[in-house]
N, C-alpha and C positions, 0 to 999 in steps of 0.2 A: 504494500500500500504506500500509497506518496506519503510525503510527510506534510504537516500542514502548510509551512513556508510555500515549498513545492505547488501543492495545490492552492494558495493565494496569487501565486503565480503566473499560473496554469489560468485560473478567472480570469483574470487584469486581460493577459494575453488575447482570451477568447473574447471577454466583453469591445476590447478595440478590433478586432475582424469583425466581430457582428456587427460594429456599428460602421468601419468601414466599407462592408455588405452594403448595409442600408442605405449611405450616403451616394455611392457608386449608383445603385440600385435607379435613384429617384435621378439623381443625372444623369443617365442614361434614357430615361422617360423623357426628362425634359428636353436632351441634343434629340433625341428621335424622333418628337415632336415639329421642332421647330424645321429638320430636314423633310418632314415631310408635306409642312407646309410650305417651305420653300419649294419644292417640289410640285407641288400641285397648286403655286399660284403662279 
């Protein structure tokens, strides 16, 4: 089993990918958006 440090760790790390996830996520909505409107005006 990890040790708690370790798995304090282990959180922090995974909390900043999920939320770099998320951020990626919606900017990519938003460039895909505006290309597609570019696109079809």
């Amino acid at each position: 089993m990890a040790s708690e440090g370790n798995m304090d760790s282990a959180n922090q790390t995974y909390s900043g990918f999920v939320s770099l996830v998320k951020w990626g996520t919606i900017a990519t909505v938003i460039l895909t958006a505006i290309v597609v409107l570019l696109i079809s005006g």
